[in-house]
MIDOSE-1310 file (N, C-alpha, C; in nm, 2 decimals, decimal comma, always signed):
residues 177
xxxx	+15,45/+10,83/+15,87/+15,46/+10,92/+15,76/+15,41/+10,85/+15,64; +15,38/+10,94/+15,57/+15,30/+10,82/+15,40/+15,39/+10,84/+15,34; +15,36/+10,75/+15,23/+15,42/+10,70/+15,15/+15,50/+10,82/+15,03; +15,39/+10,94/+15,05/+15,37/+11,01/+14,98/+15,48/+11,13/+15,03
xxxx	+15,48/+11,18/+15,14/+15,56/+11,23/+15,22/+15,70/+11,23/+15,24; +15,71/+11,09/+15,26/+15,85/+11,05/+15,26/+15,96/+10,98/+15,14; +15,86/+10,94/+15,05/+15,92/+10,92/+14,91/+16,09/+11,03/+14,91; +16,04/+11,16/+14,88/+16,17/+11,25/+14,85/+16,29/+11,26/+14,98
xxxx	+16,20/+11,22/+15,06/+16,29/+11,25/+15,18/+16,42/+11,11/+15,20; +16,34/+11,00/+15,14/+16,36/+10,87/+15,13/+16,50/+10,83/+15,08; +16,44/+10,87/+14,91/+16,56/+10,89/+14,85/+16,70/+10,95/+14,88; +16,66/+11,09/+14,87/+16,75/+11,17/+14,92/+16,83/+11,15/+15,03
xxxx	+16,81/+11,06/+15,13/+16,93/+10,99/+15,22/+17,02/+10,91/+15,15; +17,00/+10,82/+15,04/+17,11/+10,76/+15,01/+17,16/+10,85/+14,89; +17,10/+10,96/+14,81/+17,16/+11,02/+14,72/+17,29/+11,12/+14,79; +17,27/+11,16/+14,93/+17,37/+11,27/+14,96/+17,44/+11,17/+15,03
xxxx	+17,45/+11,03/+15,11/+17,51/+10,91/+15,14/+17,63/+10,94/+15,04; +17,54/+10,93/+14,92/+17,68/+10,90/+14,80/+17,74/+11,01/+14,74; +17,67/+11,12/+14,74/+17,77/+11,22/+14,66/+17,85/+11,31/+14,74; +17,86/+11,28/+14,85/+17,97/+11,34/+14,89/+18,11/+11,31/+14,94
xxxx	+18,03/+11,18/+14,97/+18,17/+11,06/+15,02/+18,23/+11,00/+14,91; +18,15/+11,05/+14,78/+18,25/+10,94/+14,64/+18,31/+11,11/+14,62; +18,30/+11,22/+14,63/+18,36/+11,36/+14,57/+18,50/+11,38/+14,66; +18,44/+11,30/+14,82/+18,59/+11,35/+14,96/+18,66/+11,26/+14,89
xxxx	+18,65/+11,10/+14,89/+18,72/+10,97/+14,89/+18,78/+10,92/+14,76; +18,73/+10,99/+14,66/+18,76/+11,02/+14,51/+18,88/+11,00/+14,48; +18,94/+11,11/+14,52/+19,10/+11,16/+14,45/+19,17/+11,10/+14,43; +19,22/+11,04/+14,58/+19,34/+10,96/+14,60/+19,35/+10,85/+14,47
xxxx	+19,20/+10,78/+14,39/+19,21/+10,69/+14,30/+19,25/+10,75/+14,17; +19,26/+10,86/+14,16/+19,25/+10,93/+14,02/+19,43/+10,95/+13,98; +19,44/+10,90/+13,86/+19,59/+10,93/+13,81/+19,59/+11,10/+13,85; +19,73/+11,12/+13,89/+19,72/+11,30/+13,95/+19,76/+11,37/+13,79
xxxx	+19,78/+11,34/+13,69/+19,76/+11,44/+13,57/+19,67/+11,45/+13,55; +19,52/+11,38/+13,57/+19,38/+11,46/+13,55/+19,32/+11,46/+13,67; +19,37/+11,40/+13,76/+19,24/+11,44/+13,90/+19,18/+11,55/+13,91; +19,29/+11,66/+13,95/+19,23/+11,76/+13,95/+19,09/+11,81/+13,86
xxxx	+19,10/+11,78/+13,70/+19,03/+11,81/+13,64/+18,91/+11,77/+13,66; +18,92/+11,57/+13,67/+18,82/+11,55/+13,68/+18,74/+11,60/+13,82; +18,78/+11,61/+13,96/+18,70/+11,62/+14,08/+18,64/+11,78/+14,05; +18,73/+11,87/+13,93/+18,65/+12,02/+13,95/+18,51/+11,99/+13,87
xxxx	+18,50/+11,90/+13,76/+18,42/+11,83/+13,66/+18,31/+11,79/+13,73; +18,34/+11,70/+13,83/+18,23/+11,57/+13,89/+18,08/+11,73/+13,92; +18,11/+11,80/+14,00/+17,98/+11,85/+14,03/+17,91/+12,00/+13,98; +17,98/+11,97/+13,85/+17,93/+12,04/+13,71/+17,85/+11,93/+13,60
xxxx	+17,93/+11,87/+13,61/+17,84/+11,75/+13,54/+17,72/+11,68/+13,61; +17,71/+11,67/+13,71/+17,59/+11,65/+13,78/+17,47/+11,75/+13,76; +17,54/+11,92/+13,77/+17,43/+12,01/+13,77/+17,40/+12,03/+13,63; +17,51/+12,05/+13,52/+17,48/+12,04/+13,37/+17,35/+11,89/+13,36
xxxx	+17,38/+11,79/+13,44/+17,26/+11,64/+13,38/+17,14/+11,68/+13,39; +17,13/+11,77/+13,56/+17,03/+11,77/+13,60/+16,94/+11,89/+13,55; +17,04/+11,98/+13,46/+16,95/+12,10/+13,43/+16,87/+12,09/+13,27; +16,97/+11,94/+13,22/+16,96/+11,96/+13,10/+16,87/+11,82/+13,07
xxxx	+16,95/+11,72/+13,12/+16,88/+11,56/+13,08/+16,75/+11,54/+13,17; +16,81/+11,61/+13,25/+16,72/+11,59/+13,38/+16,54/+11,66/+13,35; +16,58/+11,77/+13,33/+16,48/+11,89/+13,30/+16,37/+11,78/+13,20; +16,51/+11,79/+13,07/+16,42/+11,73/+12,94/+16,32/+11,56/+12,96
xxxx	+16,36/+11,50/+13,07/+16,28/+11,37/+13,12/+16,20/+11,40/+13,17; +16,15/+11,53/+13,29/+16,05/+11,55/+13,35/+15,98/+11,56/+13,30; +15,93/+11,66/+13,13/+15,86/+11,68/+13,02/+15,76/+11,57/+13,00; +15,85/+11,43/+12,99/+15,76/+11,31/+12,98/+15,75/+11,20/+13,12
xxxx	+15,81/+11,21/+13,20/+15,82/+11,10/+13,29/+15,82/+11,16/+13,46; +15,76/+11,09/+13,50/+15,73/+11,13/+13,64/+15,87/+11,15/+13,67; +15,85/+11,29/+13,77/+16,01/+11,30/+13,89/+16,08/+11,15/+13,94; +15,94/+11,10/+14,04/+16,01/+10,97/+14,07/+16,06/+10,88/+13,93
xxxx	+16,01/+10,84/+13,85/+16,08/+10,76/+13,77/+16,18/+10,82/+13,70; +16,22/+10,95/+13,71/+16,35/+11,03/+13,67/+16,44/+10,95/+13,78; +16,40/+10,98/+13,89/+16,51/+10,95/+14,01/+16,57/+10,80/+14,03; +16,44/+10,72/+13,97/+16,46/+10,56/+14,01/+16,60/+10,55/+13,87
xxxx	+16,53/+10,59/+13,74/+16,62/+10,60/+13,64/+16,76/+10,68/+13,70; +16,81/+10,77/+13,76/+16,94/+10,80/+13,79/+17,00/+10,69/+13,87; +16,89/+10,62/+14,02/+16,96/+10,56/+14,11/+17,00/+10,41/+14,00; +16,92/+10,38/+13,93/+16,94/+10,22/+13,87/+17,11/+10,29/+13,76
xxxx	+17,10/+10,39/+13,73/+17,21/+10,45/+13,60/+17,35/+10,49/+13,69; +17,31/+10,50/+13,81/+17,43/+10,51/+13,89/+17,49/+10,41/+13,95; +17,37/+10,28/+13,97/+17,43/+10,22/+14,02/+17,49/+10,14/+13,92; +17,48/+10,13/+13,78/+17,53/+10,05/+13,70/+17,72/+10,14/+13,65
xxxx	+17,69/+10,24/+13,64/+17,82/+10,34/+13,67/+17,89/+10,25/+13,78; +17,85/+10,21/+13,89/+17,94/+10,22/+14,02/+18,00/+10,03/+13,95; +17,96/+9,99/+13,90/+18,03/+9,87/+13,83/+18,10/+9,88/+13,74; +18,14/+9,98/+13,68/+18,19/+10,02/+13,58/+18,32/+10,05/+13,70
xxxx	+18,31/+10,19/+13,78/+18,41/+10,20/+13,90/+18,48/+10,09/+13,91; +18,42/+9,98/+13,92/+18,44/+9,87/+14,03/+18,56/+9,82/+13,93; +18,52/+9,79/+13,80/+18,61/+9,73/+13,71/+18,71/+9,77/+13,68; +18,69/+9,96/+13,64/+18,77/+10,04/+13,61/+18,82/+10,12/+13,72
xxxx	+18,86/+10,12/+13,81/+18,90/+10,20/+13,96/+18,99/+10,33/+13,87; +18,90/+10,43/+13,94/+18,94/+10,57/+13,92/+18,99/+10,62/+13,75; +18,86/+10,54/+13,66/+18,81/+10,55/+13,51/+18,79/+10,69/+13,54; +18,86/+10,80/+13,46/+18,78/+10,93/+13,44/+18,67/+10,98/+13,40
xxxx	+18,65/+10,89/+13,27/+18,48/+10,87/+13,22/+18,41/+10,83/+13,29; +18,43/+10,73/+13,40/+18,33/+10,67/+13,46/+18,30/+10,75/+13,60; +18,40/+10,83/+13,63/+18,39/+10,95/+13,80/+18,28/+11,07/+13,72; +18,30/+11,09/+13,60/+18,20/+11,17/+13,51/+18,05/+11,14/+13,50
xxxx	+18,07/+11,01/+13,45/+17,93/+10,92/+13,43/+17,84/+10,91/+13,54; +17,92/+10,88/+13,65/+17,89/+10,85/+13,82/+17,78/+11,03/+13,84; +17,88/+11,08/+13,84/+17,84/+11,28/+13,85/+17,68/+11,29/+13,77; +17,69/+11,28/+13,61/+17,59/+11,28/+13,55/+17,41/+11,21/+13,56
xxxx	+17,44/+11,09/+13,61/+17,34/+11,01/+13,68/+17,35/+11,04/+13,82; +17,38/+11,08/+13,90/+17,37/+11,12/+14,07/+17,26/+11,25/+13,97; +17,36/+11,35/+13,89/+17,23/+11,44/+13,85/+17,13/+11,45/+13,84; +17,03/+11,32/+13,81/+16,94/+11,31/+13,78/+16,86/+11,31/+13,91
xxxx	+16,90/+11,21/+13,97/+16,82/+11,21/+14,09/+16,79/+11,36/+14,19; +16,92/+11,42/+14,16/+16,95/+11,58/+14,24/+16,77/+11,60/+14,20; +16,77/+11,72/+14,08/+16,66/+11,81/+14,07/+16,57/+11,72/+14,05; +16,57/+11,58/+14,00/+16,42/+11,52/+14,03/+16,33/+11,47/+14,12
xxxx	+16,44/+11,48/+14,24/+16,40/+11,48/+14,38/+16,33/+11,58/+14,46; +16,38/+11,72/+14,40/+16,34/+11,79/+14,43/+16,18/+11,81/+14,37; +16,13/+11,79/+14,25/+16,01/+11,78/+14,18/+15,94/+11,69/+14,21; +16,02/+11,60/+14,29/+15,88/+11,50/+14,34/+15,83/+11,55/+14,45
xxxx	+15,85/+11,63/+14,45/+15,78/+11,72/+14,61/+15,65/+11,75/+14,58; +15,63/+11,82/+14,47/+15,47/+11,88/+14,44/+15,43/+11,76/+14,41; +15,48/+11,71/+14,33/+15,38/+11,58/+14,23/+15,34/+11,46/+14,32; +15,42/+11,45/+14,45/+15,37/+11,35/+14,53/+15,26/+11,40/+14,62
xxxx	+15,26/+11,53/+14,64/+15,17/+11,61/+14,75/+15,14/+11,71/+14,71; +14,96/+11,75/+14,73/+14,91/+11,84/+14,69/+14,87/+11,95/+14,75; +14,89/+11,95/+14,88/+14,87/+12,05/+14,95/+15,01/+12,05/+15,04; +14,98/+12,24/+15,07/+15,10/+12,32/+15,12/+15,16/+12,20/+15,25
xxxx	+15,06/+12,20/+15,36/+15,15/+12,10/+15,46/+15,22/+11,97/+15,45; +15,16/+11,87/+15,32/+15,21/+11,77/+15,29/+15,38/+11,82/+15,23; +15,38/+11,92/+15,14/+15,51/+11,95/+15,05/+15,62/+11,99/+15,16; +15,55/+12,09/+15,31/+15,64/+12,11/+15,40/+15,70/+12,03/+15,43
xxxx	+15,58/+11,94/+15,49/+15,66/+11,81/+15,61/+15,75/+11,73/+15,51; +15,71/+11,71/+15,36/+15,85/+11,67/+15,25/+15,91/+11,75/+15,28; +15,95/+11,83/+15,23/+16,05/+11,92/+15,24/+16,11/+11,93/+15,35; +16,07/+11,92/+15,48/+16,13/+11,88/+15,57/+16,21/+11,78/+15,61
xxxx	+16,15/+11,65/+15,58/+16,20/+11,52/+15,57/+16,33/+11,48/+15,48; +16,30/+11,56/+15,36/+16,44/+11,61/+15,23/+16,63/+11,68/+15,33; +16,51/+11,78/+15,40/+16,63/+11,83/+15,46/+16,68/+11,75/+15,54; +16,61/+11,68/+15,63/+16,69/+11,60/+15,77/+16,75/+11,53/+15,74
xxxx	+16,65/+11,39/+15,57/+16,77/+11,29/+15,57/+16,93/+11,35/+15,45; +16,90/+11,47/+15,40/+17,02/+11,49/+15,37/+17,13/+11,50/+15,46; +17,05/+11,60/+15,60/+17,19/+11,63/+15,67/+17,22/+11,46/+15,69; +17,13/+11,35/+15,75/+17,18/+11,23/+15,80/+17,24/+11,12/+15,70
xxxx	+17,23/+11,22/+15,52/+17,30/+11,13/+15,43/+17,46/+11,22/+15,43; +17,46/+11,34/+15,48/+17,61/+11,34/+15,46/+17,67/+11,31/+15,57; +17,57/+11,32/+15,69/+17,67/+11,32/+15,80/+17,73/+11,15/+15,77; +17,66/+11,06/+15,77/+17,70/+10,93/+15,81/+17,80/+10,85/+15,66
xxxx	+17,77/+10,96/+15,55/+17,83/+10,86/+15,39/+18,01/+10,88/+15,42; +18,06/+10,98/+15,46/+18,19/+10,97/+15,44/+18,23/+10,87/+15,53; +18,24/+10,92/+15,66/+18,27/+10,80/+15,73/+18,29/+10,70/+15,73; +18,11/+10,62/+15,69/+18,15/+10,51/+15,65/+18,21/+10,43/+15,55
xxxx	+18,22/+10,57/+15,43/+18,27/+10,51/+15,30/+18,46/+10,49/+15,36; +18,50/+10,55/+15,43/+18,64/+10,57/+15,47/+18,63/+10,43/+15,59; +18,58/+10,43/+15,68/+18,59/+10,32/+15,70/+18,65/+10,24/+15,66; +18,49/+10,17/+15,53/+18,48/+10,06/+15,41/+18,65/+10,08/+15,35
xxxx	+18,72/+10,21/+15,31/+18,80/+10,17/+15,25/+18,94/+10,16/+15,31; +18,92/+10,16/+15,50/+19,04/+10,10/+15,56/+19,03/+9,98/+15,57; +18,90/+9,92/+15,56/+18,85/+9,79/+15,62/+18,87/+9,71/+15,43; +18,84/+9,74/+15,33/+18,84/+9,67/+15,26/+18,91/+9,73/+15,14
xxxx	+18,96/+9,83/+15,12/+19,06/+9,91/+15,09/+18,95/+9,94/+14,94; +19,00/+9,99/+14,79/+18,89/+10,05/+14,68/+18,84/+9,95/+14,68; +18,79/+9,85/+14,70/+18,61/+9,80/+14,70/+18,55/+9,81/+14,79; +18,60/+9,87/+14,87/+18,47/+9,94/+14,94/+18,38/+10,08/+14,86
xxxx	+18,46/+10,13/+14,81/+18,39/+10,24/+14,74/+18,26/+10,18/+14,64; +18,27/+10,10/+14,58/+18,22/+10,06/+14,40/+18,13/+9,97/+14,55; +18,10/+9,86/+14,67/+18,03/+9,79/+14,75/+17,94/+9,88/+14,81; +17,95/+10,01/+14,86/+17,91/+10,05/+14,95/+17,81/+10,17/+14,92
xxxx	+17,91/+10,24/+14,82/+17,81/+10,32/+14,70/+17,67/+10,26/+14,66; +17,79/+10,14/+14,55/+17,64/+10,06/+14,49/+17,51/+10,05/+14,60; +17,54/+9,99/+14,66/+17,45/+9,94/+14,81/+17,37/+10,01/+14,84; +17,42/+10,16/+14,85/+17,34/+10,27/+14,90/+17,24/+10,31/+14,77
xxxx	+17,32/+10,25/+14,67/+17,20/+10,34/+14,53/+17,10/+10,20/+14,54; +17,14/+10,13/+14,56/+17,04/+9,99/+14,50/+16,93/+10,02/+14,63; +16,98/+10,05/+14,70/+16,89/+10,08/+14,81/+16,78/+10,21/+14,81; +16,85/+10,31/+14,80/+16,77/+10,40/+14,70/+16,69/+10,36/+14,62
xxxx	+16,71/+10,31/+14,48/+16,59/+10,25/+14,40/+16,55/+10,15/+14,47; +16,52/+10,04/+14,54/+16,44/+10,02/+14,58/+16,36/+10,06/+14,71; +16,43/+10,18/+14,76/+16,32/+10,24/+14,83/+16,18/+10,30/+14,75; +16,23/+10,38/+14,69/+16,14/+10,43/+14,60/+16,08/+10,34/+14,56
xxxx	+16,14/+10,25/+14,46/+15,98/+10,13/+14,41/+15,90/+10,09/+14,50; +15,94/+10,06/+14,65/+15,86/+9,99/+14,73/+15,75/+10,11/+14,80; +15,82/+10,28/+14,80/+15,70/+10,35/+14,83/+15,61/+10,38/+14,72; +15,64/+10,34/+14,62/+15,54/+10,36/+14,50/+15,49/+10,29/+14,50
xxxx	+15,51/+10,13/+14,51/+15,41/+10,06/+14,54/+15,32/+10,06/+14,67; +15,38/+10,13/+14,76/+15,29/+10,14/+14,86/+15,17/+10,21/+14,83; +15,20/+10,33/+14,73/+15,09/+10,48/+14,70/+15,03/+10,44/+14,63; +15,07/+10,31/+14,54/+14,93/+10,26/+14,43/+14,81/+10,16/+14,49
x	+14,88/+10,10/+14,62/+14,79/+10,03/+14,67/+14,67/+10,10/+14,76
């Protein structure tokens, strides 16, 4: 598959890896006078980033460099977690950079491929590794956190975003070569 092709599909495994296993595995760290609030929050603020910060970046900067910018802004968020375990600003912050990645992933679909069959077989590739980012993120994030109890969350997240942005760089550098 090229470089071209699988870029979005790429990403998008470790982006659904993470946002649904930090939204299931969440709570329990949250003081219970705002959890609630914050977990109804987390995936409004992701779609408010992505409709708003998100949108307004595409204007000037490629989809992919929107996306690499959320995965590197999330992963610096997931340090903040790590210091601050179950920071309400920071379960926010986490939400608002995952946003980014959301709808700019979706835009790198056209702009990496220019014809109808290339954007399918993306699009295609988008769907599979999402089902194979949620199937496998909770799990292991639950796991991680019988085995190494909250640092697994802020280790295992990060890992998946860092991994993310450097997927991407490394298929971008593949498509300029």
């Amino acid at each position: 598959m090229s470089p071209r092709v699988a870029a979005a599909g790429m990403g998008w495994l470790f982006y659904t890896f993470c946002f649904v296993s930090v939204l299931t595995v969440m709570p329990p760290f949250l003081a219970p006078d705002y959890r609630a609030i914050v977990m109804g929050a987390m995936p409004l603020a992701s779609i408010v980033s992505s409709m708003t910060l998100g949108v307004y970046l595409l204007r000037s900067m490629s989809a992919v460099s929107v996306v690499v910018l959320g995965f590197g802004s999330s992963f610096a968020v997931m340090g903040w977690l790590w210091v601050s375990p179950g920071h309400a600003w920071a379960c926010l912050a986490l939400a608002a950079t995952l946003g980014l990645i959301q709808g700019a992933s979706f835009a790198a679909v056209p702009q990496l491929n220019d014809t109808a069959a290339t954007q399918a077989q993306a699009n295609g590739a988008m769907a599979q590794m999402g089902n194979l980012g949620n199937t496998l993120g909770t799990p292991v994030i639950v796991a991680g956190l019988l085995w190494l109890g909250y640092a697994a969350l802020p280790i295992f997240v990060g890992t998946a975003l860092a991994l993310g942005l450097c997927t991407h760089l490394v298929l971008a550098r593949l498509r300029n070569t």
